[in-house]
C-alpha positions in Angstrom: 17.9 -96.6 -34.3 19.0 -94.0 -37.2 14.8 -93.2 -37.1 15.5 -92.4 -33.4 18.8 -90.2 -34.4 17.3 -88.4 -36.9 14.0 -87.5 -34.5 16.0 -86.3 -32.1 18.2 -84.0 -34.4 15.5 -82.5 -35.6 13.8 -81.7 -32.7 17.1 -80.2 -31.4 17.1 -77.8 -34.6 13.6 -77.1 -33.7 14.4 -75.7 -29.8 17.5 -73.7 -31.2 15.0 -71.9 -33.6 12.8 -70.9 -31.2 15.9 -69.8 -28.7 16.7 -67.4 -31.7 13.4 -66.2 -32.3 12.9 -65.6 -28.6 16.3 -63.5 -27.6 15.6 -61.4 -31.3 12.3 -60.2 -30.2 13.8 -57.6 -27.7 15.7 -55.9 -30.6 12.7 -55.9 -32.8 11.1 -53.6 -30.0 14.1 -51.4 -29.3 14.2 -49.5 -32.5 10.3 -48.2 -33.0 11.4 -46.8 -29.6 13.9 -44.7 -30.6 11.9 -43.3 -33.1 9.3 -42.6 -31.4 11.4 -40.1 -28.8 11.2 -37.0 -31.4 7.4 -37.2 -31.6 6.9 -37.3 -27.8 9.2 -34.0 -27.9 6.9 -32.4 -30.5 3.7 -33.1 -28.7 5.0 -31.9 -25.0 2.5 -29.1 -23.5 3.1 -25.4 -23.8 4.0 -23.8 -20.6 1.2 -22.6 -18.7 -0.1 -19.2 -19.5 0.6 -16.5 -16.9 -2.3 -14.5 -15.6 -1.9 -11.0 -14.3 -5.1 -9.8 -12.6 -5.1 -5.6 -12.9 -6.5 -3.5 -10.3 -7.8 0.0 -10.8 -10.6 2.0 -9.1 -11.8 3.3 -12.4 -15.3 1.8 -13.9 -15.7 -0.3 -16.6 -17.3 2.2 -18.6 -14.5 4.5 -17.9 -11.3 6.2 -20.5 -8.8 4.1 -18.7 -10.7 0.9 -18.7 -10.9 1.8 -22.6 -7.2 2.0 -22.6 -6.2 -1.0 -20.4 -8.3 -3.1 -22.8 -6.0 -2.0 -25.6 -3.1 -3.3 -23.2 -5.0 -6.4 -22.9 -4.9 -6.7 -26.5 -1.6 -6.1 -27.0 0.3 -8.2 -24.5 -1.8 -11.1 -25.4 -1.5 -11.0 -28.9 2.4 -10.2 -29.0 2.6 -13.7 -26.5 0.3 -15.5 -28.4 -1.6 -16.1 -25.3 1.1 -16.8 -23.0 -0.2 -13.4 -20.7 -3.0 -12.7 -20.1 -4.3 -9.5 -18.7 -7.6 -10.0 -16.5 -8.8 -6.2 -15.6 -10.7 -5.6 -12.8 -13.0 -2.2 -11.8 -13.7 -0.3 -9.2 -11.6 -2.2 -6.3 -13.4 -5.4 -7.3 -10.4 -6.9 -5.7 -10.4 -4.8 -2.8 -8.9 -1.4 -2.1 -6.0 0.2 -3.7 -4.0 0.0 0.0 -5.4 -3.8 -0.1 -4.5 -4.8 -2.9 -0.6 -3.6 -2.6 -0.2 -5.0 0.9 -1.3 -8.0 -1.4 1.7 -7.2 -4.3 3.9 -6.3 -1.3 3.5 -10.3 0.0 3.7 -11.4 -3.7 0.0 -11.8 -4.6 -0.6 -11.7 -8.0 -2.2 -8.2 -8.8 -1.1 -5.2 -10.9 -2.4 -2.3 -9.7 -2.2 1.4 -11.5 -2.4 3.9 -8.9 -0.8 6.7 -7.4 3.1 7.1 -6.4 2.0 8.0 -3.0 0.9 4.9 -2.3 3.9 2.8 -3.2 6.0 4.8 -1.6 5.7 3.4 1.9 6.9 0.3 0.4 10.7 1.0 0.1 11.0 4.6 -1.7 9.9 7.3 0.4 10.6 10.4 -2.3 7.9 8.4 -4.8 5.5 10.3 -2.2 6.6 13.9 -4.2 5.6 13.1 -7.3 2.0 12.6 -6.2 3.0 16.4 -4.5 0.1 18.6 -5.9 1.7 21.0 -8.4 4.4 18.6 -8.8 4.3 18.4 -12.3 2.6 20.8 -14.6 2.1 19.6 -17.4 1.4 15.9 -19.0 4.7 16.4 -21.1 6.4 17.1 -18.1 4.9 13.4 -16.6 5.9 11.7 -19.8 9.8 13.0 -19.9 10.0 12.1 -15.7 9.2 8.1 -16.6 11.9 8.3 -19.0 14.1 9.8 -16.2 17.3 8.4 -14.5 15.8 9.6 -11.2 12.8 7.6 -12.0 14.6 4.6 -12.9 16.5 4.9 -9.5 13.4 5.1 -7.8 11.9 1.8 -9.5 15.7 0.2 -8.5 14.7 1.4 -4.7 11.4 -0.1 -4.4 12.2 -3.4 -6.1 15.4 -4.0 -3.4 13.2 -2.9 -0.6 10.1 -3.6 -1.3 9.8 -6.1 -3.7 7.8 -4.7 -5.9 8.1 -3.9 -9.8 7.2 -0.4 -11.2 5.8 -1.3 -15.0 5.3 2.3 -15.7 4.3 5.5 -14.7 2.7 7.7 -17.3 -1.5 7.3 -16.8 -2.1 10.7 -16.8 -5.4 12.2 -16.2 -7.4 15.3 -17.1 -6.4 17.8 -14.4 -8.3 17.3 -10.9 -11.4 19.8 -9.8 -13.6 20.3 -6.8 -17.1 19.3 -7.0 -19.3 20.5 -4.5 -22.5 21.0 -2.5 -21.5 24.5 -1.6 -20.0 27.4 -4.1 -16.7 27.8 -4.5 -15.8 31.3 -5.7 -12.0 31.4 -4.0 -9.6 29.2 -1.9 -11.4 31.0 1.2 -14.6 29.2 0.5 -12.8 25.6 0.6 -12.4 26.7 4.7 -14.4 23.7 6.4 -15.3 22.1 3.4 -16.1 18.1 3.7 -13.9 16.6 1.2 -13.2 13.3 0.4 -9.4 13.0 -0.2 -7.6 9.3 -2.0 -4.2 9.7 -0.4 -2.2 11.5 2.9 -0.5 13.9 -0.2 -4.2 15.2 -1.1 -5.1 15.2 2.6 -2.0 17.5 3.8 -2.9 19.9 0.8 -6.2 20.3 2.3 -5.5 21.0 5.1 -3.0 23.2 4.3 -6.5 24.9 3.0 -8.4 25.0 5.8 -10.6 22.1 4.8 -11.8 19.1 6.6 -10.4 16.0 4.3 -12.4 12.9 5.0 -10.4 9.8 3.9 -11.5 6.3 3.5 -14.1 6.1 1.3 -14.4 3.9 -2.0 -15.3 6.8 -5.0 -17.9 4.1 -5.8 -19.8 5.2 -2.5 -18.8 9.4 -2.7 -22.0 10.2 -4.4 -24.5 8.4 -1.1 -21.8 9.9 1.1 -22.3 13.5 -0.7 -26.7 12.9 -0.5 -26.1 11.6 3.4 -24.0 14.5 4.1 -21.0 12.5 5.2 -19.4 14.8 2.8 -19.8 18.0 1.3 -17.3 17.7 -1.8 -14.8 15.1 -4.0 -11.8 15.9 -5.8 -11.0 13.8 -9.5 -11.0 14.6 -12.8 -14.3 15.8 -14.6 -14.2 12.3 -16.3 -13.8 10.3 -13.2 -16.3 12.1 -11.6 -18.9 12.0 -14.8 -18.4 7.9 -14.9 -19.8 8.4 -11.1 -22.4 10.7 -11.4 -21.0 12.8 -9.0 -22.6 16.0 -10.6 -25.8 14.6 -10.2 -25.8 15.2 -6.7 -23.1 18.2 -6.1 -23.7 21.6 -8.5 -20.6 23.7 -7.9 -17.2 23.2 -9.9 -13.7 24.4 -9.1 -10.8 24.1 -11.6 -8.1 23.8 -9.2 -6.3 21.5 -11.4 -4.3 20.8 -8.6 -2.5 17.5 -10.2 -2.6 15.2 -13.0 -2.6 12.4 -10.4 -0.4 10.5 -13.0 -0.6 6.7 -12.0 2.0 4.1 -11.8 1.6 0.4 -12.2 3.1 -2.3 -10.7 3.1 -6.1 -9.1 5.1 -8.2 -7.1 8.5 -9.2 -8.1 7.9 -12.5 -7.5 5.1 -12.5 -10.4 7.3 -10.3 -12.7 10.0 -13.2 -12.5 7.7 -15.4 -14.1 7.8 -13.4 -17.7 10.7 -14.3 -19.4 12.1 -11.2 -20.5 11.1 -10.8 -24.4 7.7 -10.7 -22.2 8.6 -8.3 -19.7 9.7 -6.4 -22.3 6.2 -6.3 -24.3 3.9 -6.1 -20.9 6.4 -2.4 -20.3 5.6 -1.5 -23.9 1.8 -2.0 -23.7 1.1 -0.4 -20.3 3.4 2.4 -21.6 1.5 2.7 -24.7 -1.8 2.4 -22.9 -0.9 5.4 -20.5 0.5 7.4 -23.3 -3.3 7.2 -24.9 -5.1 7.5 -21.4 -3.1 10.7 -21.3 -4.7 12.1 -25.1 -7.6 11.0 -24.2 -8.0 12.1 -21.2 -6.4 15.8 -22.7 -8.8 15.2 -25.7 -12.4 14.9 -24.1 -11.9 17.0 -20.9 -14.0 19.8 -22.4 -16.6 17.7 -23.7 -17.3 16.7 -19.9 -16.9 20.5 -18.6 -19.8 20.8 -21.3 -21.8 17.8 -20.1 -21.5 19.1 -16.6 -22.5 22.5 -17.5 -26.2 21.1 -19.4 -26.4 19.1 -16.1 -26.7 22.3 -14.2 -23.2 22.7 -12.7 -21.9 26.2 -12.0 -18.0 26.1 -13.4 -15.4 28.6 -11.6 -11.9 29.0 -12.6 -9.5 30.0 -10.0 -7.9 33.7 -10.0 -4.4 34.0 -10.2 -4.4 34.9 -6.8 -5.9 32.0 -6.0 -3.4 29.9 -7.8 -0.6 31.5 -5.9 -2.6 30.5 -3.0 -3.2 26.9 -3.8 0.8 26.4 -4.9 1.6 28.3 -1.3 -0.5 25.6 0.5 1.2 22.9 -1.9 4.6 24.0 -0.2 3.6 24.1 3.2 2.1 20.3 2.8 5.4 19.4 1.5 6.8 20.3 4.8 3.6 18.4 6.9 4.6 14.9 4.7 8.3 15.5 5.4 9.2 15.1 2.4 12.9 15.5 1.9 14.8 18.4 1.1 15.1 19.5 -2.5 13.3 16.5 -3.9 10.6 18.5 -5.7 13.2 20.8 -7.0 14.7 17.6 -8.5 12.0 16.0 -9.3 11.1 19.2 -11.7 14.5 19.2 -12.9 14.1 15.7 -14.1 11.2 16.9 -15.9 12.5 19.3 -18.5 
């Protein structure tokens, strides 16, 4: 009977072991987990890189395309990758209007282009700055950005439009006439075929006598000029070289009508996705970029007058009659936009 006792007492000892073992096991497990919380936190993803897609009109081979790879360089190595700056030439994404009707919805493109053509978009006066005459010299372009009047302007567009001004300093080289025809004097721009970018160059030509023809990609101005569609194309030497414009229109003008200085901008929808140390360096680099588009541009425009004069172009500069002229016909297309009262005279004021 004490065999019997002593079987079952041990046997009882025996559960109550395994009881203990069993409810310990749980707390065994809890601790690695705790541990193991900091490492998960050190492994977590990166946030996604952001992606602007650029739009210009300009080709690859082009001074501004040089320049917009330097702001490539720049934003992406000051965010370590975090933005990323895809350019695209000559309206591969579509053109200029296009592709701000596409910022203007919040589609994610930068484009550098004209005032003129944000303007529509909620700030009517940005339409005098792409005024020809407007501003006279690149300095004067370069003290305007820094301007409170163009700071109130990018406040304007972003309440009523949406859309972020980035900067706008891209000057180029000073825009001629290339054409089919001579051009001694404004009188021989009467009739002329030209194809205009915007309704500001369009109203000056007019203002001319001349026949502006609008709608056509500069990609396709040199079949148009050979078809006779048009007679003539206004742009910078440089713009026009990269196009081999002169290869198929013999006759220069330096009007020098306007810098054309662009501004670039997106959707503010995509600009909220920078933080803002990275706002902050995208506005530095496409700043800096213009600032060198703008040398550059100053700094090889007579090497392209020469390139265009071995190609067999005749070069005429305007008289200073003919300047008066051209400034006259500036001021009566001021009136034909509507432009408001004044606004050049403050937008020149703002420029000193």
């Amino acid at each position: 009977m004490k065999k019997y006792i002593a079987l079952i007492l041990t046997l009882c000892m025996a559960f109550a072991l395994c009881a203990c073992g069993q409810s310990a096991a749980p707390a065994a497990t809890e601790a690695p987990a705790a541990t193991e919380a900091p490492a998960a936190a050190d492994t977590a993803p990166a946030a996604e890189p952001v992606v602007l897609r650029v739009a210009v009109s300009e080709a690859p081979e082009s001074n501004l395309a040089k320049c917009l790879e330097m702001v490539k360089s720049g934003v992406e190595t000051r965010t370590n990758g975090r933005v990323i700056i895809e350019p695209h030439y000559a309206n591969e994404l579509g053109s200029i209007a296009d592709c701000i009707e596409q910022i203007s919805l919040g589609g994610n493109i930068v484009s550098e282009t004209s005032a003129s053509s944000w303007a529509p978009y909620g700030c009517a006066d940005m339409t005098a700055m792409d005024a020809m005459f407007a501003f006279a010299s690149t300095d004067e372009i370069e003290k305007f950005g820094e301007s409170d009047m163009w700071k109130a302007m990018v406040a304007e567009l972003e309440e009523n439009g949406g859309i972020h001004m980035i900067c706008m300093n891209w000057a180029a080289a000073p825009r001629v006439i290339l054409s089919t025809k001579p051009i001694n004097s404004v009188d021989d721009i009467k009739g002329l075929l030209v194809r205009v970018p915007t309704n500001t160059y369009a109203a000056w030509f007019d203002a001319l006598g001349a026949s502006p023809v609008s709608g056509i990609p500069f990609a396709e101005v040199s079949p148009n000029i050979e078809s006779g569609v048009i007679e003539a194309a206004e742009a910078p030497f440089a713009t026009l070289s990269d196009y081999s414009v002169q290869e198929v229109a013999k006759y220069a003008y330096c009007s020098n009508h306007t810098y054309a200085t662009g501004c670039a901008g997106t959707s503010v929808a995509i600009w909220n996705l920078l933080t803002e140390e990275e706002q902050q360096i995208v506005t530095e680099e496409f700043t800096n970029g213009g600032k060198e588009y703008t040398k550059i541009s100053a700094a090889t425009n007579a090497e392209y007058i020469e390139k265009f004069k071995e190609a067999g172009v005749t070069i005429v500069e305007p008289s200073e009659a003919d300047v008066v002229a051209m400034q006259e016909a500036a001021a009566k297309a001021a009136v034909t936009l509507g432009l408001r009262d004044g606004v050049l005279d403050e937008i020149a004021a703002a420029s000193k």
